[in-house]
Residue frames as a rotation matrix with the C-alpha (Angstrom) as fourth column:
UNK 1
-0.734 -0.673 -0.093 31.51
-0.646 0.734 -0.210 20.07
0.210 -0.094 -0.973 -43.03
UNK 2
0.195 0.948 -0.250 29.57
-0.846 0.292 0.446 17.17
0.496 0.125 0.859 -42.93
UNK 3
0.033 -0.114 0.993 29.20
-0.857 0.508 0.087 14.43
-0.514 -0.854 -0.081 -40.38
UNK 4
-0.870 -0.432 -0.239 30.52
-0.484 0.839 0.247 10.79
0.094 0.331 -0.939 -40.96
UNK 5
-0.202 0.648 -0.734 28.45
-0.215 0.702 0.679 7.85
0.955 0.295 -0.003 -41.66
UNK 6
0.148 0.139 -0.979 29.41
0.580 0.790 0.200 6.51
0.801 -0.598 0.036 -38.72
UNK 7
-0.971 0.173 -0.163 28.95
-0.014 -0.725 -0.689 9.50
-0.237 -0.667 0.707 -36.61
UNK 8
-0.278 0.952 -0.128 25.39
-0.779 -0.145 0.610 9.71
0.562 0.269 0.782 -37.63
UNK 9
0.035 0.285 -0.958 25.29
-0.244 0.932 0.268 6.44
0.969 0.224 0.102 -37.14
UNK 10
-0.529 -0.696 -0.486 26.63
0.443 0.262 -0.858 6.45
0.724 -0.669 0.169 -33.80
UNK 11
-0.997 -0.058 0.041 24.33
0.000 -0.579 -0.815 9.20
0.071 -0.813 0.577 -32.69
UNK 12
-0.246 0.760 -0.602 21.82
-0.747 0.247 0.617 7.49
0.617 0.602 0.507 -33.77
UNK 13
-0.183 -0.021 -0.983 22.54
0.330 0.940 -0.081 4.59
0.926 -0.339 -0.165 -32.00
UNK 14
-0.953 -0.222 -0.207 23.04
0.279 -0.376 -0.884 6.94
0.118 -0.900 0.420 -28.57
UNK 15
-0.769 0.615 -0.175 19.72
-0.638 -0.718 0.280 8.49
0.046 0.327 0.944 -29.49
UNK 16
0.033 0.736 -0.676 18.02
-0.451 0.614 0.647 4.75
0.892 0.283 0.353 -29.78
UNK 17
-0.658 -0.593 -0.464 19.71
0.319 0.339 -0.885 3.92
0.683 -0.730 -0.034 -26.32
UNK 18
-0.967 0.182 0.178 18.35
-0.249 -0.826 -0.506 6.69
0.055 -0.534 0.844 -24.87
UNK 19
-0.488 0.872 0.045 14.65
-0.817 -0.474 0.329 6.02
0.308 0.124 0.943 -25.97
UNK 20
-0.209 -0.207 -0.956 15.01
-0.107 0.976 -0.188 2.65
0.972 0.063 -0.226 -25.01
UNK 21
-0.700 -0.216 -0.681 15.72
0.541 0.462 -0.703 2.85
0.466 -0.860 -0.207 -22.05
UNK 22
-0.980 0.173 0.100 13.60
-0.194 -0.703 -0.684 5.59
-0.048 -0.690 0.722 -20.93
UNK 23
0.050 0.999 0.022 10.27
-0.800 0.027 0.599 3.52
0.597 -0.047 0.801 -21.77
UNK 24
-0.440 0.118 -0.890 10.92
0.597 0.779 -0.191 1.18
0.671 -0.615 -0.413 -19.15
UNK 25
-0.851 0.335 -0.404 9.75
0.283 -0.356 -0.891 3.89
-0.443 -0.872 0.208 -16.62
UNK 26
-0.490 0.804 -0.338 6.79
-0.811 -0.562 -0.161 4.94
-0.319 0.195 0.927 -18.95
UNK 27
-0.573 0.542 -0.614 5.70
0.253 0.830 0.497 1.15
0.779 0.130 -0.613 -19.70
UNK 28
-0.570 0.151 -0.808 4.67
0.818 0.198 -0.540 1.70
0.078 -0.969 -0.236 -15.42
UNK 29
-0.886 -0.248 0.393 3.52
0.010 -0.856 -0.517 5.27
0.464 -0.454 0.760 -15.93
UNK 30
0.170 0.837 -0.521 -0.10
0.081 0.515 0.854 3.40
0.982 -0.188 0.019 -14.60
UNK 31
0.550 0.081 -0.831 1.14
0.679 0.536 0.501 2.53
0.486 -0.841 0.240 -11.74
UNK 32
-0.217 -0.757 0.617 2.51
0.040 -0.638 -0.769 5.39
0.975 -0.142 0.169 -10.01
UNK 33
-0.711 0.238 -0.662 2.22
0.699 0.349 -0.625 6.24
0.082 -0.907 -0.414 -6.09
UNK 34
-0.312 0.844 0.436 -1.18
-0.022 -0.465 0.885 7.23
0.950 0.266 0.163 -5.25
UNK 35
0.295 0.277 0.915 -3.46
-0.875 -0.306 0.375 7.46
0.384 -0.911 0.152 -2.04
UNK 36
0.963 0.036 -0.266 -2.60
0.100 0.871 0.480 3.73
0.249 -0.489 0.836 -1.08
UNK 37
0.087 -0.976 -0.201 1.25
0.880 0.169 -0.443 4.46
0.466 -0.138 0.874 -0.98
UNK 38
-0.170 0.099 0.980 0.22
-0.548 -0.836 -0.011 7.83
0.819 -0.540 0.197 1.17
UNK 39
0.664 0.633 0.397 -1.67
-0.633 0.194 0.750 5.68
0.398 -0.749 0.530 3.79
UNK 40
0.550 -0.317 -0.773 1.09
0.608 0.786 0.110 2.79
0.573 -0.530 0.625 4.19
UNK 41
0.869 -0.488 -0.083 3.61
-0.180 -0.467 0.866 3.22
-0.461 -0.737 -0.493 7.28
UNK 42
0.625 -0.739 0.252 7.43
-0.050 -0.360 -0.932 4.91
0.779 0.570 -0.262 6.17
UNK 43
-0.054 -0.670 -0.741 10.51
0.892 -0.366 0.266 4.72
-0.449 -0.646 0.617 8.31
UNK 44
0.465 -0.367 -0.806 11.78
0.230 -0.829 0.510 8.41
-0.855 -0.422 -0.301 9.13
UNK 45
-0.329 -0.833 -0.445 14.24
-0.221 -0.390 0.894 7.98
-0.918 0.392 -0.055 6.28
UNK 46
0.044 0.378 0.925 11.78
0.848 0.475 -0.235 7.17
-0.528 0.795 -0.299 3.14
UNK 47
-0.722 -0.687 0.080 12.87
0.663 -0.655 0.362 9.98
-0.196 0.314 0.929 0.60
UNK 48
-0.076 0.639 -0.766 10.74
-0.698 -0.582 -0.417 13.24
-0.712 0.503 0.490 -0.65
UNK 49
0.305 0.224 0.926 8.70
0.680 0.629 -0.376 11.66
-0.667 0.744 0.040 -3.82
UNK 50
0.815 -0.314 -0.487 10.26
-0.448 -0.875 -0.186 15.25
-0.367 0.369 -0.854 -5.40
UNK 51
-0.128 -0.958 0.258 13.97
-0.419 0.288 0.861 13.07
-0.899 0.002 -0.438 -5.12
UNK 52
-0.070 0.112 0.991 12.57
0.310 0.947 -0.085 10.36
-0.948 0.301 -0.101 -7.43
UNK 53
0.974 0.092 0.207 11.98
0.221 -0.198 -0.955 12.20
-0.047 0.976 -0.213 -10.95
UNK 54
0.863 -0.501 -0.069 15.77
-0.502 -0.865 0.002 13.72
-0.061 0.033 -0.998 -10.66
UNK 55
0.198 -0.382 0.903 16.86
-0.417 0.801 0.430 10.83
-0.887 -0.461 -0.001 -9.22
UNK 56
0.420 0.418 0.806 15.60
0.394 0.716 -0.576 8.18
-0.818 0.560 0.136 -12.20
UNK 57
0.954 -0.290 -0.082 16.21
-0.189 -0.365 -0.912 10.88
0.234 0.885 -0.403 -15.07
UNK 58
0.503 -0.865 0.001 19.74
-0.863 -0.502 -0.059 10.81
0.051 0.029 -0.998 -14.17
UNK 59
-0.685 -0.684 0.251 20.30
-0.546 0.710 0.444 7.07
-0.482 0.167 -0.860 -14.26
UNK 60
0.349 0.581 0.736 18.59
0.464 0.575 -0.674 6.16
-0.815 0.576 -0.069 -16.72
UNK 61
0.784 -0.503 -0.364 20.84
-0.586 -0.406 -0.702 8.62
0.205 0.763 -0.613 -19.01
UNK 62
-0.089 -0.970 0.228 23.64
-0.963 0.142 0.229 6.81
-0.254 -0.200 -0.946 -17.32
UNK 63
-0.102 0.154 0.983 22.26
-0.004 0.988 -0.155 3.51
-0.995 -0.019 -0.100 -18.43
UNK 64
0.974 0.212 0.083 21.44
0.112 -0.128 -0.985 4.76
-0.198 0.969 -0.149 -21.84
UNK 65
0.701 -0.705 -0.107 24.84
-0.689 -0.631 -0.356 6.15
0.184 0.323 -0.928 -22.32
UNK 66
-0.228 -0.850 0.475 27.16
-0.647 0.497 0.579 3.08
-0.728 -0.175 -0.663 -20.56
UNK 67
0.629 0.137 0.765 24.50
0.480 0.706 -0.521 0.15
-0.612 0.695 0.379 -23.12
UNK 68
0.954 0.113 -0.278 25.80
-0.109 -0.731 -0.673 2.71
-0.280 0.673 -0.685 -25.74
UNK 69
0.374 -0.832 0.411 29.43
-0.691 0.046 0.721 2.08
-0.618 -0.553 -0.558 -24.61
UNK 70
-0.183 -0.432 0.883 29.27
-0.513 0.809 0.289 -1.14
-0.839 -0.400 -0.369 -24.96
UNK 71
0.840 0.532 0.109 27.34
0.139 -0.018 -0.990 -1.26
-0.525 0.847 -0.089 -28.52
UNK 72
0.903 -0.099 -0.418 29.98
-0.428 -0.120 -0.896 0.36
0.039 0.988 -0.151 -30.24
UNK 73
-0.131 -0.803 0.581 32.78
-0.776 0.447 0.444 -1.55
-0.617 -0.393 -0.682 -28.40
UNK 74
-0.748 -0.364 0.556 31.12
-0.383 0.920 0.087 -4.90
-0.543 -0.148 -0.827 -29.19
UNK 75
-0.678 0.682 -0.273 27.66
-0.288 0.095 0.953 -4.56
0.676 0.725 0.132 -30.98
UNK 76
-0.062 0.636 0.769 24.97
-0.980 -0.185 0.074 -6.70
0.189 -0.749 0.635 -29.79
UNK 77
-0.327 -0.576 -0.749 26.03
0.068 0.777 -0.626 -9.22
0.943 -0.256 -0.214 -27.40
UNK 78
-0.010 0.313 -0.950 25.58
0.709 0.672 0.214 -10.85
0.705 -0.671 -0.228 -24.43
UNK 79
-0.885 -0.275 -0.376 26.66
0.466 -0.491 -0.736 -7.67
0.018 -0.826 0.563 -22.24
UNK 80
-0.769 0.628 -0.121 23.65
-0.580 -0.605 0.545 -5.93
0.269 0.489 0.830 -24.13
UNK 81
-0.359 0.604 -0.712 21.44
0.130 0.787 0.602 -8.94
0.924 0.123 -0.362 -23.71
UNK 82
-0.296 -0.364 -0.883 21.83
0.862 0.297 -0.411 -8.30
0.412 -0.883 0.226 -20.01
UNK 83
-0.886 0.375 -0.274 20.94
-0.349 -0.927 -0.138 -4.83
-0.306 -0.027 0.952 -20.14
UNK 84
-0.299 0.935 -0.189 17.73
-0.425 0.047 0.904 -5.54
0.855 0.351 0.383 -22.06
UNK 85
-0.266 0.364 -0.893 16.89
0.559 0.812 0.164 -8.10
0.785 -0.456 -0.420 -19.03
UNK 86
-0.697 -0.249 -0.673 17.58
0.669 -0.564 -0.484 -5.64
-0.259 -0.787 0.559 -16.03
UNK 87
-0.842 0.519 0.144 15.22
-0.319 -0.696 0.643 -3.20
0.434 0.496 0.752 -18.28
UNK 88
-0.334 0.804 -0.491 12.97
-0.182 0.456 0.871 -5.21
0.925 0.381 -0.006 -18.32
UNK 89
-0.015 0.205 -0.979 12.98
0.898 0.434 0.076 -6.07
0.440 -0.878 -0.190 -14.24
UNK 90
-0.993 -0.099 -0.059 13.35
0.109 -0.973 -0.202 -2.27
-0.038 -0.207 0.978 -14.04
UNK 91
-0.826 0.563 0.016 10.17
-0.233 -0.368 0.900 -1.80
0.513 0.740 0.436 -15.70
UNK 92
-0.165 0.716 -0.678 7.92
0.201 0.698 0.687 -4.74
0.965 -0.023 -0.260 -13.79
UNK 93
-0.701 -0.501 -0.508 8.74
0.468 0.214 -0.857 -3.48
0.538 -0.839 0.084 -10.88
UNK 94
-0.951 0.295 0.092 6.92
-0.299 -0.803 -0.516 -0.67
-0.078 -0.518 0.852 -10.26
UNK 95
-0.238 0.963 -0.129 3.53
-0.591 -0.039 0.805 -2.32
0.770 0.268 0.578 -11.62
UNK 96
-0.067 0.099 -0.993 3.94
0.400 0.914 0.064 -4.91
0.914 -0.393 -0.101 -8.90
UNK 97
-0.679 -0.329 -0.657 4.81
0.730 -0.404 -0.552 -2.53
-0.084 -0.854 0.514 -5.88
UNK 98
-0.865 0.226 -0.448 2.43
0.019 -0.877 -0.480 0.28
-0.501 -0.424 0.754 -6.74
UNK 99
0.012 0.951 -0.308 -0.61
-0.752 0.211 0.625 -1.08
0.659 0.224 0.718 -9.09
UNK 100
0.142 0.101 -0.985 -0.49
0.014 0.994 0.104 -4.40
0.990 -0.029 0.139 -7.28
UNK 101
0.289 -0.261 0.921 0.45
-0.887 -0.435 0.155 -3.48
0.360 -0.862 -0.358 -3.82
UNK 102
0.992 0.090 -0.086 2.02
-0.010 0.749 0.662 -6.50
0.123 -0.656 0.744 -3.26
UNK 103
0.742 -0.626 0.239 5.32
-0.628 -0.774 -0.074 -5.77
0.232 -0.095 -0.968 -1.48
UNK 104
0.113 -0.647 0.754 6.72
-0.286 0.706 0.648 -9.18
-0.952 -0.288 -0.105 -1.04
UNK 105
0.757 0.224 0.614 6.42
0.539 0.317 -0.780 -9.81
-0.369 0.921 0.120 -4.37
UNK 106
0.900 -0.319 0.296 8.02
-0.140 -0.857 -0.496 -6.51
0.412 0.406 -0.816 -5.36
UNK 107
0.489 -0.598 0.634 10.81
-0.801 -0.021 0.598 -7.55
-0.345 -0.801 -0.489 -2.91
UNK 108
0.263 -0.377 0.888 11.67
0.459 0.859 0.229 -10.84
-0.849 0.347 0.399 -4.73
UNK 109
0.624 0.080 0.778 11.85
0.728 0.302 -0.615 -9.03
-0.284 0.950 0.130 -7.85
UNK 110
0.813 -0.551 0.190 13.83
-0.562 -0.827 0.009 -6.06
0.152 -0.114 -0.982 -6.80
UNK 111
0.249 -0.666 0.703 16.33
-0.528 0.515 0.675 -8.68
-0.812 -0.539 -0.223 -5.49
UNK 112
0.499 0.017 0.867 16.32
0.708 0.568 -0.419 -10.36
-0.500 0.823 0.271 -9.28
UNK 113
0.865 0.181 0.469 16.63
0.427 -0.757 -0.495 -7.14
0.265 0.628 -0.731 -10.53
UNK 114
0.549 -0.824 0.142 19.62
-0.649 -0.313 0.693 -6.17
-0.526 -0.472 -0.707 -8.09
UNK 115
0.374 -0.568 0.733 21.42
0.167 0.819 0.549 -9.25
-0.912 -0.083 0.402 -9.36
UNK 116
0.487 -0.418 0.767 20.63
0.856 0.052 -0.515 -8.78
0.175 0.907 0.383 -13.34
UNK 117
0.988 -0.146 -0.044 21.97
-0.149 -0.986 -0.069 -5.23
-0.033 0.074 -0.997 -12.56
UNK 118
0.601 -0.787 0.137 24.85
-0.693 -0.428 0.580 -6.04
-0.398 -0.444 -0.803 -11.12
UNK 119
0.354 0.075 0.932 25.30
0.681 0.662 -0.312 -9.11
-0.641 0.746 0.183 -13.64
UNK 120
0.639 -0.115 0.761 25.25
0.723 -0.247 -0.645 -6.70
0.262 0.962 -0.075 -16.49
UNK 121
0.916 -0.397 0.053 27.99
-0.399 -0.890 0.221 -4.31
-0.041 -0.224 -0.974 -14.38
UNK 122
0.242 -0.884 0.399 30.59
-0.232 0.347 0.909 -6.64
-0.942 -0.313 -0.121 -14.14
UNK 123
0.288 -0.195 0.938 29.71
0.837 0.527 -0.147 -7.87
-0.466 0.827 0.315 -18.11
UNK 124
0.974 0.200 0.103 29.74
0.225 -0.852 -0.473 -3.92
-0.007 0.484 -0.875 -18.73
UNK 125
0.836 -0.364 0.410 32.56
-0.468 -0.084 0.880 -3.74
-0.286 -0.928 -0.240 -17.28
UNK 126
0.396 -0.918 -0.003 34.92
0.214 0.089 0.973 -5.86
-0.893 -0.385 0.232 -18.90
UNK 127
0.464 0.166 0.870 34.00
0.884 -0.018 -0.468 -4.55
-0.062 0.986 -0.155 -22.03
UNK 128
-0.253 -0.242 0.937 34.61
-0.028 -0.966 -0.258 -0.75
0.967 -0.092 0.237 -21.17
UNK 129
-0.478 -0.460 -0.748 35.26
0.837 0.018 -0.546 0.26
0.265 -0.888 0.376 -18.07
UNK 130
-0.913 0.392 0.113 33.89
-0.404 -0.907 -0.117 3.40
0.056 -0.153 0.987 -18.11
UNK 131
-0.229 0.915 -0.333 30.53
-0.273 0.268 0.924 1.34
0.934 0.302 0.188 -18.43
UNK 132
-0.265 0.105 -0.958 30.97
0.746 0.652 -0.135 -0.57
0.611 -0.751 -0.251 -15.35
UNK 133
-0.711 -0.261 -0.653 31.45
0.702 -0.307 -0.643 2.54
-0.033 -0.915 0.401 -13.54
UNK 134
-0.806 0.575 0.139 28.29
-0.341 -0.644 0.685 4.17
0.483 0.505 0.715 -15.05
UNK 135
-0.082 0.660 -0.747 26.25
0.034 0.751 0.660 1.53
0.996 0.029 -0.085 -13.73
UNK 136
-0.684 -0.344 -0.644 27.61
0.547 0.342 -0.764 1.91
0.483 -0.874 -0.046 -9.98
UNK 137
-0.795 0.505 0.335 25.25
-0.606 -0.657 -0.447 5.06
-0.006 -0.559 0.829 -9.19
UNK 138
0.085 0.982 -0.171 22.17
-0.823 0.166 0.543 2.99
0.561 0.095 0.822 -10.40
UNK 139
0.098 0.368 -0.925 23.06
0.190 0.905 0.380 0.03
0.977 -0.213 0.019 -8.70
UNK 140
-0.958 -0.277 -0.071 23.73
0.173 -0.363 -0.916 1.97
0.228 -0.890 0.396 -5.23
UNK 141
-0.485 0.825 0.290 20.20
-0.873 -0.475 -0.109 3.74
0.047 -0.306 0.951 -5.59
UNK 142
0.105 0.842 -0.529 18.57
-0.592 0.480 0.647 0.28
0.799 0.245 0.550 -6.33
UNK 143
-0.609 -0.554 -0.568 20.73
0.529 0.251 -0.811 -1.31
0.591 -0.794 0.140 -3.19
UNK 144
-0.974 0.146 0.172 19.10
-0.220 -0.448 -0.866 1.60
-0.049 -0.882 0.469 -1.21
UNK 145
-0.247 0.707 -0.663 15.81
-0.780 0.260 0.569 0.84
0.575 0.657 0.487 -3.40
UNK 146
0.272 0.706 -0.654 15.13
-0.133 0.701 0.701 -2.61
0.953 -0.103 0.284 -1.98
UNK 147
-0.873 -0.301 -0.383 16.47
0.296 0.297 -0.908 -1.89
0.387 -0.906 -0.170 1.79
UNK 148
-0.727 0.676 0.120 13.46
-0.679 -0.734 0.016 0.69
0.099 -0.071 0.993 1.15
UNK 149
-0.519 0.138 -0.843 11.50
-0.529 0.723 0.444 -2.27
0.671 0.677 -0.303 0.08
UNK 150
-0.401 0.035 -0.915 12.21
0.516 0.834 -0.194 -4.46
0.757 -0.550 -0.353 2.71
UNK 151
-0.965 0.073 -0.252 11.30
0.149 -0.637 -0.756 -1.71
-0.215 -0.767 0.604 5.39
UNK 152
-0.603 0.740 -0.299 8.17
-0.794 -0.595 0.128 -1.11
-0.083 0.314 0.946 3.82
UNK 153
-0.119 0.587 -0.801 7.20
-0.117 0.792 0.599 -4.84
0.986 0.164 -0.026 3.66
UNK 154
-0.295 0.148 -0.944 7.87
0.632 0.771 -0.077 -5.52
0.717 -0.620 -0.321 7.01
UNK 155
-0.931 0.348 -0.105 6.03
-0.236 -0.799 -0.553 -1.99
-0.277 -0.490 0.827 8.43
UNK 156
-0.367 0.902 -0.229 3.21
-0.928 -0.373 0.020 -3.17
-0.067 0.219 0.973 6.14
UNK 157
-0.833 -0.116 0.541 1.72
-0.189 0.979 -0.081 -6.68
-0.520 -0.170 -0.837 6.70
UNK 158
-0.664 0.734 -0.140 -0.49
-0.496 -0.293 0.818 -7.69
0.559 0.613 0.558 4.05
C-alpha cells in the first residue's frame, strides 16, 4: 500500500517543523554554560544542568508538533508568523545570557520572549486547540526560566 500525496506531504511538513525548530537551540550551541556560569551565585533552587537537555528536547518536539498543527489547519499565517518570532527570541537568548554574560539584558529579552510565546499560544490556540495546550508546558518552563533570570541578575551585579 502506498502512502498519499498528502501524507507524505504532511510528514514532510512534521519532519520540516521538527528541524526547524530544533536549530534555534543549535544556532547558541557557542554559547553554552561554562566556567563563568559555575562561578556566578545560584539560589538553592537553580536546577541540575542534567534537567536542561531532557527538559528542552521535550518542548521543542512540542513546539515542532503544535506549529505543525496549525500548518495543516491553516498553512502559513499569522499564527505561524508568531512562532517563527518566539524562535527566534528562543534562540538569542542564550547568546546574550551565556556568551555575553549580560543578565539584564537577557532579562528584557526573556520577558519579550515570554510575551511572543504566549502571543503565539492564544493565536495557536484558536486555530487548534490542541496547539494552545502544547505550548502551555513550554511557556510554564520559560515563566520559571526568567524568575531564574531575575534571581540570577539580582545575586549577580554586573
Amino acid at each position: 500500500m502506498s502512502e498519499s500525496p498528502s501524507t507524505f506531504r504532511n510528514g514532510l511538513a512534521l519532519a520540516g517543523f521538527i528541524v526547524i525548530t530544533f536549530c534555534a537551540p543549535l544556532l547558541s550551541i557557542g554559547s553554552m554554560p561554562d566556567a563563568w556560569y559555575e562561578a556566578i551565585q545560584k539560589p538553592a533552587w537553580n536546577p541540575s544542568p542534567k534537567l536542561f537537555g531532557p527538559v528542552w528536547t521535550l518542548l521543542y518536539t512540542l513546539m515542532a508538533i503544535a506549529a505543525w498543527l496549525v500548518w495543516k489547519r491553516v498553512g502559513f499565517s499569522r499564527p505561524l508568523v508568531l512562532y517563527f518570532v518566539q524562535l527566534a527570541l528562543n534562540a538569542a537568548w542564550t547568546p546574550i545570557f551565556f556568551g555575553a554574560h549580560q543578565l539584564g539584558w537577557a532579562l528584557i529579552e526573556i520577558v519579550v520572549m515570554w510575551i511572543a510565546i504566549l502571543l503565539t499560544l492564544l493565536s495557536f490556540r484558536r486555530v487548534n486547540p490542541k496547539s494552545g495546550w502544547l505550548f502551555v508546558p513550554y511557556l510554564a518552563w520559560v515563566s520559571f526560566a526568567t524568575f531564574l533570570n531575575f534571581t540570577l541578575w539580582r545575586l549577580n551585579p554586573a
